[in-house]
FIMARMI-543145 format. One record per residue (C-alpha): residue number from 1; residue in three letters; x, y, z. Coordinates in pm, whole numbers. Layout:
// residues N
<rec nulo="NUM" tilum="ALA" X="X" Y="Y" Z="Z"/>
...
//
This chain:
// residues 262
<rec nulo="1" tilum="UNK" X="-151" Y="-919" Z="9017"/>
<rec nulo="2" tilum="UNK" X="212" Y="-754" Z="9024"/>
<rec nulo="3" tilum="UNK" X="193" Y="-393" Z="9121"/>
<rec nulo="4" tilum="UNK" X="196" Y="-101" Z="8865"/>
<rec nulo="5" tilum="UNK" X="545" Y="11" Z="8770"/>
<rec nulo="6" tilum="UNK" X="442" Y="370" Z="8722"/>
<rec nulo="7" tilum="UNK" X="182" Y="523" Z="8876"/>
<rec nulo="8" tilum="UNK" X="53" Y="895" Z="8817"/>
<rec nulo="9" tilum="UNK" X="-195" Y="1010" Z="9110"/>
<rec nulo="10" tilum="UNK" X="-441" Y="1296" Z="9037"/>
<rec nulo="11" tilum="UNK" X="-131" Y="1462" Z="8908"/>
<rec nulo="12" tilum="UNK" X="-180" Y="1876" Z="8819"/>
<rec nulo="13" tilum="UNK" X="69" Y="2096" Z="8667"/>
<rec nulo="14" tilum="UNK" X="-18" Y="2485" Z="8639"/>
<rec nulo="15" tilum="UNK" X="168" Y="2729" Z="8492"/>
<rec nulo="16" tilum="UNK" X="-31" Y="3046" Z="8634"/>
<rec nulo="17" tilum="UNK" X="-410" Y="3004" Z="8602"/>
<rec nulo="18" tilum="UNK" X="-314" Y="2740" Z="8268"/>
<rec nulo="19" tilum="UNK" X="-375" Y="2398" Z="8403"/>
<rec nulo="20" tilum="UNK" X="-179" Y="2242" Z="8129"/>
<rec nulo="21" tilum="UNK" X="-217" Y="1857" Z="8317"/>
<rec nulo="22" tilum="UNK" X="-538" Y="1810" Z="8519"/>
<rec nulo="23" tilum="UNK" X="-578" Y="1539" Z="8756"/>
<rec nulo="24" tilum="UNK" X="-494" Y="1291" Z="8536"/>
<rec nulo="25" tilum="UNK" X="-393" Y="929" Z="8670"/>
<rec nulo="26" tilum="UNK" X="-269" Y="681" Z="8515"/>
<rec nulo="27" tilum="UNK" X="-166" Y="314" Z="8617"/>
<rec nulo="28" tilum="UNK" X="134" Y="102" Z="8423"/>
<rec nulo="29" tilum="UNK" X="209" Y="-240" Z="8444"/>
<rec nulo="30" tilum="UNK" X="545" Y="-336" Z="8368"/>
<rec nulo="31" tilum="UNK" X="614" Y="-452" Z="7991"/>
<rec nulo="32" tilum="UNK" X="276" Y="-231" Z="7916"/>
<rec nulo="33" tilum="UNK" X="290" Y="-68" Z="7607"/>
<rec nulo="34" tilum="UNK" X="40" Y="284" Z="7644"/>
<rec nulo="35" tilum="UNK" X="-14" Y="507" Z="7366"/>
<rec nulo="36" tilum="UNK" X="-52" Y="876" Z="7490"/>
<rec nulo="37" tilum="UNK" X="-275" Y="1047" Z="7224"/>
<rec nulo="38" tilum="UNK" X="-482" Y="1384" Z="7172"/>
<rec nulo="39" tilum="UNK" X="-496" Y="1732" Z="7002"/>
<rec nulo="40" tilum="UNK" X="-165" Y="1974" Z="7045"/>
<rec nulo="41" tilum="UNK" X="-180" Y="2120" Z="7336"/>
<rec nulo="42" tilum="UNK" X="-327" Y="1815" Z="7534"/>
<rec nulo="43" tilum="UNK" X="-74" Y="1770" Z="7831"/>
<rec nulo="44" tilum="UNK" X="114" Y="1501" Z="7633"/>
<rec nulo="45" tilum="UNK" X="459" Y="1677" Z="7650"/>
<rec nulo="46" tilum="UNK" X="397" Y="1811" Z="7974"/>
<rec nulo="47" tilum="UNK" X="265" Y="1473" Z="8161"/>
<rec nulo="48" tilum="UNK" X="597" Y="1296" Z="8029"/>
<rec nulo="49" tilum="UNK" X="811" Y="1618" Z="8207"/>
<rec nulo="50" tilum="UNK" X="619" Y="1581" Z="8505"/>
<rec nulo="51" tilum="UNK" X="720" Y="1203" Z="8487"/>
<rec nulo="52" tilum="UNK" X="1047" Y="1217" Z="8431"/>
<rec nulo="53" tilum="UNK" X="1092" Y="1528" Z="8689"/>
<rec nulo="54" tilum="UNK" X="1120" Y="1827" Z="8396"/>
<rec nulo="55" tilum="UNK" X="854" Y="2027" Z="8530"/>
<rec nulo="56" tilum="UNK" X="704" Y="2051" Z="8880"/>
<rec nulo="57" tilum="UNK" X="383" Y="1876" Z="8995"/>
<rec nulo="58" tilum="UNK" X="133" Y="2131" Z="9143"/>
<rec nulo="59" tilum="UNK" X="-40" Y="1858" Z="9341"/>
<rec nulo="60" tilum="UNK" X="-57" Y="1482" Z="9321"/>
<rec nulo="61" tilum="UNK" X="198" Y="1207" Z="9293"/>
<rec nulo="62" tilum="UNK" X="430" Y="1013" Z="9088"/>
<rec nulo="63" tilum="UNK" X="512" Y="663" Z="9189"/>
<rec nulo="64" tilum="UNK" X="747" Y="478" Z="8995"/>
<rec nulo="65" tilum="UNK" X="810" Y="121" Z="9103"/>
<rec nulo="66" tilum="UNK" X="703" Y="144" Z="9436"/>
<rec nulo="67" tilum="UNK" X="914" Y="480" Z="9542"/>
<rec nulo="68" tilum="UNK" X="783" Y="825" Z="9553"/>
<rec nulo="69" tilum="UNK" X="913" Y="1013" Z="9289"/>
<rec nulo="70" tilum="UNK" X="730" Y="1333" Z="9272"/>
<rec nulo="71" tilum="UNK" X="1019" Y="1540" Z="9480"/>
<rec nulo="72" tilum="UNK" X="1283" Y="1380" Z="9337"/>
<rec nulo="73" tilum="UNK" X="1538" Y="1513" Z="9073"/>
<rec nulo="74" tilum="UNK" X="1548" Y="1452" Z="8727"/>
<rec nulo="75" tilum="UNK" X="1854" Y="1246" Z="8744"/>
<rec nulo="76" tilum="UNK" X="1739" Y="1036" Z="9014"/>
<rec nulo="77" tilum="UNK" X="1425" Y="906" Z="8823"/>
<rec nulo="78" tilum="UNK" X="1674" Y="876" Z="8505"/>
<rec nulo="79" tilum="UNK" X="1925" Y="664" Z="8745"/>
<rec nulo="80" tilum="UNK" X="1596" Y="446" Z="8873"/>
<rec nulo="81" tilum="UNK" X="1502" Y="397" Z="8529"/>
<rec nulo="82" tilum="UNK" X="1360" Y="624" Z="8373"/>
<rec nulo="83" tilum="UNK" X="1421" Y="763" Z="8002"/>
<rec nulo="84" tilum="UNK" X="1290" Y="964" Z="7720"/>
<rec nulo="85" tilum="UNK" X="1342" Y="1110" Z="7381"/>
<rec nulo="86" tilum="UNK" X="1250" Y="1437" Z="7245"/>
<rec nulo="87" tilum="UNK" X="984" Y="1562" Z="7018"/>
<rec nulo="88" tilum="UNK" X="1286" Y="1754" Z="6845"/>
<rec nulo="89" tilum="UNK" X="1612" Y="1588" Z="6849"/>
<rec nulo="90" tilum="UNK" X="1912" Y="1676" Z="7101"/>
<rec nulo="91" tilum="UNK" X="2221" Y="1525" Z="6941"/>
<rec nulo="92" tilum="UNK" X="2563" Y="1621" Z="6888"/>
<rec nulo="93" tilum="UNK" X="2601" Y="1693" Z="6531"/>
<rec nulo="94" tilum="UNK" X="2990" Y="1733" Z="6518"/>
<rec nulo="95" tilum="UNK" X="3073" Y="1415" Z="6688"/>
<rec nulo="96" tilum="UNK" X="2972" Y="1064" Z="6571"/>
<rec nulo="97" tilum="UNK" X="2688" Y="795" Z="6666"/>
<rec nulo="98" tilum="UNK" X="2920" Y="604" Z="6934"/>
<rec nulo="99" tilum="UNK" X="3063" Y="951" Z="7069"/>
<rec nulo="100" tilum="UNK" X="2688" Y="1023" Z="7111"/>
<rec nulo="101" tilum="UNK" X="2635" Y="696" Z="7276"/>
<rec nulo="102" tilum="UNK" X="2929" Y="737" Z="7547"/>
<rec nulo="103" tilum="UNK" X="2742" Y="1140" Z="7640"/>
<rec nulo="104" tilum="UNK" X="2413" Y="995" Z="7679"/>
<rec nulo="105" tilum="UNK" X="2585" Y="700" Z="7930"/>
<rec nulo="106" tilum="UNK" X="2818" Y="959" Z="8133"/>
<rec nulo="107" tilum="UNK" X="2631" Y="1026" Z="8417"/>
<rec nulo="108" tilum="UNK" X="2548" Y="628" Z="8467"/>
<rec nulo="109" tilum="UNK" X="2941" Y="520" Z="8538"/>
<rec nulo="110" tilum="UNK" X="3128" Y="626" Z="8809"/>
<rec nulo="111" tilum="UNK" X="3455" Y="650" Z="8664"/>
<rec nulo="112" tilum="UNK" X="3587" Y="969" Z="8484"/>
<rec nulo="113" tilum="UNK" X="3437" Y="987" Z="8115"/>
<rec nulo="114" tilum="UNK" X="3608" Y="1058" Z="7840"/>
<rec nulo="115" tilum="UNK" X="3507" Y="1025" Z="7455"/>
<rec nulo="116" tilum="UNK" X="3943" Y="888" Z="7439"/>
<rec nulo="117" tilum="UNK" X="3910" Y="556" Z="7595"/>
<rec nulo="118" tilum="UNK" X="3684" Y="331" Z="7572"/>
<rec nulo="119" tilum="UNK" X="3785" Y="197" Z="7963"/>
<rec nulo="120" tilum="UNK" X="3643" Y="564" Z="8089"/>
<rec nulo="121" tilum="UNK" X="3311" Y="430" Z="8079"/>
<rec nulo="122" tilum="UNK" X="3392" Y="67" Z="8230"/>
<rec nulo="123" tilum="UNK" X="3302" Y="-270" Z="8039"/>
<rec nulo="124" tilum="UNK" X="2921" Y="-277" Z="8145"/>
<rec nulo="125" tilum="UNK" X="2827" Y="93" Z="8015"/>
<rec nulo="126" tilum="UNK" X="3038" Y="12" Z="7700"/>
<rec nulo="127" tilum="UNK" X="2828" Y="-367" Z="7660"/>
<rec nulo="128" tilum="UNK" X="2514" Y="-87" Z="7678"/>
<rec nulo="129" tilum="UNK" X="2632" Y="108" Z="7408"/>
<rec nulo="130" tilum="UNK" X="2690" Y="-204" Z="7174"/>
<rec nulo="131" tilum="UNK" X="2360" Y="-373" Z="7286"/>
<rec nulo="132" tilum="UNK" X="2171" Y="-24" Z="7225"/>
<rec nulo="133" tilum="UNK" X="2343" Y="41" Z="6892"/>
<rec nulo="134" tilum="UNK" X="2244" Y="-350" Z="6767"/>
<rec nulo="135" tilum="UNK" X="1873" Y="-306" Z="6869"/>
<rec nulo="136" tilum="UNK" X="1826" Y="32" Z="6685"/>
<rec nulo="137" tilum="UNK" X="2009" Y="-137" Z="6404"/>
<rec nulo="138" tilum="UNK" X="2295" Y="157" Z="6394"/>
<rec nulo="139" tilum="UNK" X="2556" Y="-58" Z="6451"/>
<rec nulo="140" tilum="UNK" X="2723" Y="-18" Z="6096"/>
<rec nulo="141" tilum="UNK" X="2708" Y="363" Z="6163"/>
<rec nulo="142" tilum="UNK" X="2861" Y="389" Z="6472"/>
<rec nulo="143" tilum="UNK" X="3198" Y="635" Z="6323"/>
<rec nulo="144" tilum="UNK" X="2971" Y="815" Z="6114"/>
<rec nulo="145" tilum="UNK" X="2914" Y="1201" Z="6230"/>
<rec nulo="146" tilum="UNK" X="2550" Y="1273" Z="6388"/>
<rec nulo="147" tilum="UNK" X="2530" Y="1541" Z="6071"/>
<rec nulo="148" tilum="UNK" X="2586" Y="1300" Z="5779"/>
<rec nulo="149" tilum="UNK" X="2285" Y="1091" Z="5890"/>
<rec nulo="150" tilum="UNK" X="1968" Y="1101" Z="5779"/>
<rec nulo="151" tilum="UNK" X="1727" Y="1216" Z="5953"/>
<rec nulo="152" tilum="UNK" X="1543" Y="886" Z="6044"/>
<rec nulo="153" tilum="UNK" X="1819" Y="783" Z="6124"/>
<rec nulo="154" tilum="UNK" X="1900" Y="1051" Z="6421"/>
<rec nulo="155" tilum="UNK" X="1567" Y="945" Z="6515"/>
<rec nulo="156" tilum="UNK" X="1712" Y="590" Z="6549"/>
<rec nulo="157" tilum="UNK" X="2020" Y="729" Z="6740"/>
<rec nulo="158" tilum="UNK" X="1770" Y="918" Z="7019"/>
<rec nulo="159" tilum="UNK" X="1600" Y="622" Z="7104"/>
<rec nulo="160" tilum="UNK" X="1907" Y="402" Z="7103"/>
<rec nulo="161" tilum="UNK" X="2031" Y="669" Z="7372"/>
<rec nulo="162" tilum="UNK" X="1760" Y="599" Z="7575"/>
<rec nulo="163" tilum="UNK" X="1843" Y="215" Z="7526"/>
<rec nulo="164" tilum="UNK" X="2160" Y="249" Z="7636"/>
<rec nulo="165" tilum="UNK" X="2037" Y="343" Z="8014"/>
<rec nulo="166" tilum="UNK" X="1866" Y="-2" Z="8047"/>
<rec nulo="167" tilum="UNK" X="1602" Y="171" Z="8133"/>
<rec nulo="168" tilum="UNK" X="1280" Y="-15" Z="8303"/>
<rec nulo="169" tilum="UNK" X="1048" Y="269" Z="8154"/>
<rec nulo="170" tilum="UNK" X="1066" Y="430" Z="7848"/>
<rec nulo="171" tilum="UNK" X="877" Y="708" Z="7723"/>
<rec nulo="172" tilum="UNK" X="883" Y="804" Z="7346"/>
<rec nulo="173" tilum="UNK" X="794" Y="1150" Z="7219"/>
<rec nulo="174" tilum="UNK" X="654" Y="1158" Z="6879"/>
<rec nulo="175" tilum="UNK" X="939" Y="948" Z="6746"/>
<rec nulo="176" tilum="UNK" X="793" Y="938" Z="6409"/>
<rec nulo="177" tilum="UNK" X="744" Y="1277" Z="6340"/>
<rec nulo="178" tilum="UNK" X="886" Y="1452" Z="6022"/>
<rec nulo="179" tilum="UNK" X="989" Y="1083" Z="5898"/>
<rec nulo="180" tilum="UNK" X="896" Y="932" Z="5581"/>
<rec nulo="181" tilum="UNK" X="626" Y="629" Z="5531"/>
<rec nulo="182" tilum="UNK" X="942" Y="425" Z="5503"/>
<rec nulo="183" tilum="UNK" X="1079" Y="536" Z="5811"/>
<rec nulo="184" tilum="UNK" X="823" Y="500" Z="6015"/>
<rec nulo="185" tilum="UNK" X="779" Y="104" Z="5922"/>
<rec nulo="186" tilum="UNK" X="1114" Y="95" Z="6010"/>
<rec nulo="187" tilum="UNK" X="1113" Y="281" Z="6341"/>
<rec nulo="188" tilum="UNK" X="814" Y="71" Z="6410"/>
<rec nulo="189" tilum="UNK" X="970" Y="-252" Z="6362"/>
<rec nulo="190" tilum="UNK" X="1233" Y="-148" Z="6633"/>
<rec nulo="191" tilum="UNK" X="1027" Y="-45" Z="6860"/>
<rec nulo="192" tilum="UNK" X="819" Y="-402" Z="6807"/>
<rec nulo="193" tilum="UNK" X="1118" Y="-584" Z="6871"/>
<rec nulo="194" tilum="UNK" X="1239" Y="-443" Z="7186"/>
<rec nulo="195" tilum="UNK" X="1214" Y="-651" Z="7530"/>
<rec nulo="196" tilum="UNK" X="848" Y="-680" Z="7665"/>
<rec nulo="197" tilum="UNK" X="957" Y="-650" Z="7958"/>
<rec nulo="198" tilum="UNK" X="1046" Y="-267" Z="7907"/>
<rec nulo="199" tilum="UNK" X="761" Y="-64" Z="7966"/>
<rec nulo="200" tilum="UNK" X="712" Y="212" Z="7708"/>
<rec nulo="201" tilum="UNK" X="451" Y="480" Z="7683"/>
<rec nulo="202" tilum="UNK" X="421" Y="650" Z="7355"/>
<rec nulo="203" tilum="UNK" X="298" Y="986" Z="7181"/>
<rec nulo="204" tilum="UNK" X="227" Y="983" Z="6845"/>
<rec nulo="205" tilum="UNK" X="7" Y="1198" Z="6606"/>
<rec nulo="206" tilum="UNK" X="-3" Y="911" Z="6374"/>
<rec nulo="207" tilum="UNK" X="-306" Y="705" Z="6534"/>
<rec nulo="208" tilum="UNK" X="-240" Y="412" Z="6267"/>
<rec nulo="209" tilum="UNK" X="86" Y="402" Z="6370"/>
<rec nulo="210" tilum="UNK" X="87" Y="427" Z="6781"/>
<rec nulo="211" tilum="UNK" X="-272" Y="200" Z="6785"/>
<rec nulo="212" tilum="UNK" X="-77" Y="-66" Z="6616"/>
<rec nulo="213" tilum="UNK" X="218" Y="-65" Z="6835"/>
<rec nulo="214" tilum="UNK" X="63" Y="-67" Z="7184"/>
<rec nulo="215" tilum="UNK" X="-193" Y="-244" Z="7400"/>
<rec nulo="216" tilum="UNK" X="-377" Y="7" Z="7553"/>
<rec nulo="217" tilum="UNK" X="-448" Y="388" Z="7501"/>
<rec nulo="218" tilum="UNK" X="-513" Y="700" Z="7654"/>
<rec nulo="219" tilum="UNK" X="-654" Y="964" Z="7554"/>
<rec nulo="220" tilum="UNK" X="-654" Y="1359" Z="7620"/>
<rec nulo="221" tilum="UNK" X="-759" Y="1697" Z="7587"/>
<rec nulo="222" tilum="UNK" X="-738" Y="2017" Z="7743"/>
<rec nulo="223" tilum="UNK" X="-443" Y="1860" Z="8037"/>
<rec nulo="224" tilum="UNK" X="-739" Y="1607" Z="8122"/>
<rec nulo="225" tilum="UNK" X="-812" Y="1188" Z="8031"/>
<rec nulo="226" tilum="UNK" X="-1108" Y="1203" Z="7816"/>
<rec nulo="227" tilum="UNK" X="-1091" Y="786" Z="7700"/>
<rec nulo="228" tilum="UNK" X="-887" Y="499" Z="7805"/>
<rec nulo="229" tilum="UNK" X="-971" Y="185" Z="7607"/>
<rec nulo="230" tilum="UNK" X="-794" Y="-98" Z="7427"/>
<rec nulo="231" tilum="UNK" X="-664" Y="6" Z="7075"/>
<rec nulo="232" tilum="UNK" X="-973" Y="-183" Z="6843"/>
<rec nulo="233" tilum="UNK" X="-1203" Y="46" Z="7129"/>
<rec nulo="234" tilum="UNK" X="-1043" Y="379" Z="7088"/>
<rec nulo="235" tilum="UNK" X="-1029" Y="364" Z="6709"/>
<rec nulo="236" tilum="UNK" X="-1451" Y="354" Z="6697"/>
<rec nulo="237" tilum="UNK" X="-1511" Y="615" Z="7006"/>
<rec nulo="238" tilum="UNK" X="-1721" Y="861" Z="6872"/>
<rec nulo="239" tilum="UNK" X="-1610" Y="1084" Z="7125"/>
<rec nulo="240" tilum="UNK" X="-1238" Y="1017" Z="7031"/>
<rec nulo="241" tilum="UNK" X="-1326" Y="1101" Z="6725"/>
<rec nulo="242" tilum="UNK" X="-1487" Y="1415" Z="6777"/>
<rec nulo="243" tilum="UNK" X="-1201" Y="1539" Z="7005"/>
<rec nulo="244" tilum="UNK" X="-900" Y="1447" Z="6812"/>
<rec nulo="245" tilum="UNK" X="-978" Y="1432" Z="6479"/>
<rec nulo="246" tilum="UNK" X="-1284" Y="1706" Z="6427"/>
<rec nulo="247" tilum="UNK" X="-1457" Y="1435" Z="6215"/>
<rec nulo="248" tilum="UNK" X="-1557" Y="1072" Z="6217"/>
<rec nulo="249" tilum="UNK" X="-1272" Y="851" Z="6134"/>
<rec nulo="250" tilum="UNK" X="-1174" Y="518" Z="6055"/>
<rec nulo="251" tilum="UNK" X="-845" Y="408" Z="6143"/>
<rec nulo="252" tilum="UNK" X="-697" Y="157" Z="5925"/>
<rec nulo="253" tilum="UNK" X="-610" Y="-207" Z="6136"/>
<rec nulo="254" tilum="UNK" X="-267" Y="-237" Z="5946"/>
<rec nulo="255" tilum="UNK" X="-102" Y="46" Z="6059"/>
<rec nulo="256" tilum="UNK" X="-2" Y="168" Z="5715"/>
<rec nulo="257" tilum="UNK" X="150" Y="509" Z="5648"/>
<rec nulo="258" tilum="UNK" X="-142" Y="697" Z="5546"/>
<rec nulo="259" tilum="UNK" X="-186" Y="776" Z="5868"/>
<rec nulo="260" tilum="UNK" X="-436" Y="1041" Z="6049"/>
<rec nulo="261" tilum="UNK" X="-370" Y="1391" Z="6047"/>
<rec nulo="262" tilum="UNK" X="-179" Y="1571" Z="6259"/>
//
């Protein structure tokens, strides 16, 4: 068996006496697809900062792809491979999708960037941007400005940001929140179709939703992992239940939009 591509190693992060992530590890493979699931105020957020280098790590490790990452910067994990959306969006409102595109790629050319010509960013970052635009199906509203779109689709536009890093893992932050049953097929179905070789981990307060887009699941509460199961496991866990959701539930197997409560 391949080794993990990410691996998170009795991992704390305390602000004061608040242990808001608490010992948790977790073990990737690459091409996994994780859902990261549990009440507000979990450790979701904050486990995907310590990840990707937002926040400190009190004690433990973070191992991505064989190389200690817990001292490292937040651009160095994001140049390794590394990327994430928001739980509220961070775009550019006055300038359009592709100008959008070009900022998220800056930092990942070496030649001076400029939104003027398209040879600032060199051939290969520009091949990113078309490839990234394709897959989230923007491409026919790549001139259009970041304000005019809807707001699914600026949900589209973050994650085909992240895309456009090539990243090897990519970590989703409630990318369906605050969009409408329609949108959230939609954003499914790209998220379905990306490579399987991409390793994404995923929160999402809409159980139907994240259970039906990943393979395995973990659960938390209070910054610790209460459950880790298979999806068809996690949706009958009594304890699951009682944690997240207050109340027995049963999770529909379709994935529909009348999803679970936040």
């Amino acid at each position: 068996m391949s080794a993990p591509i990410l691996e998170v190693r009795n991992v704390t992060v305390q602000f004061g006496a608040l242990k808001a992530v608490d010992s948790v590890t977790l073990s990737l493979r690459a091409g996994e697809r994780r859902a990261l699931i549990g009440p507000n105020g979990a450790g979701k957020t904050t486990l995907f900062n310590a990840i990707t280098g937002g926040v400190s790590v009190s004690a433990g490790r973070v191992v991505f792809a064989g190389t200690d990452m817990t001292r490292k910067s937040a651009a160095a994990r994001a140049h390794l491979g590394i990327a994430r959306t928001f739980q509220i969006t961070n775009l550019f409102d006055q300038l359009d999708v592709r100008e959008n595109m070009r900022l998220a790629v800056r930092g990942l050319s070496a030649a001076k960037f400029s939104l003027l010509g398209r040879d600032a960013l060199g051939a290969e970052h520009e091949a990113r941007v078309v490839h990234a635009l394709a897959v989230s199906h923007l491409e026919d509203r790549e001139h259009t400005l970041v304000k005019d779109l809807s707001y699914g689709e600026q949900r589209q536009l973050e994650v085909a940001m992240a895309l456009a890093a090539s990243p090897r893992l990519l970590l989703l932050d409630e990318p369906a929140a605050g969009l409408s049953p329609a949108e959230r097929t939609f954003l499914a179905d790209i998220i379905r179709g990306l490579p399987r070789d991409l390793t994404i981990v995923l929160i999402e307060h809409d159980m139907d939703l994240a259970l039906g887009l990943v393979d395995y699941v973990t659960v938390m509460q209070n910054g610790r992992v209460i459950a880790e199961d298979a999806p068809d496991a996690i949706r009958t866990n009594p304890l699951v239940q009682e944690v997240y959701l207050g109340k027995p539930h049963t999770v529909s197997m379709a994935g529909g939009p009348d999803a679970a409560a936040h």
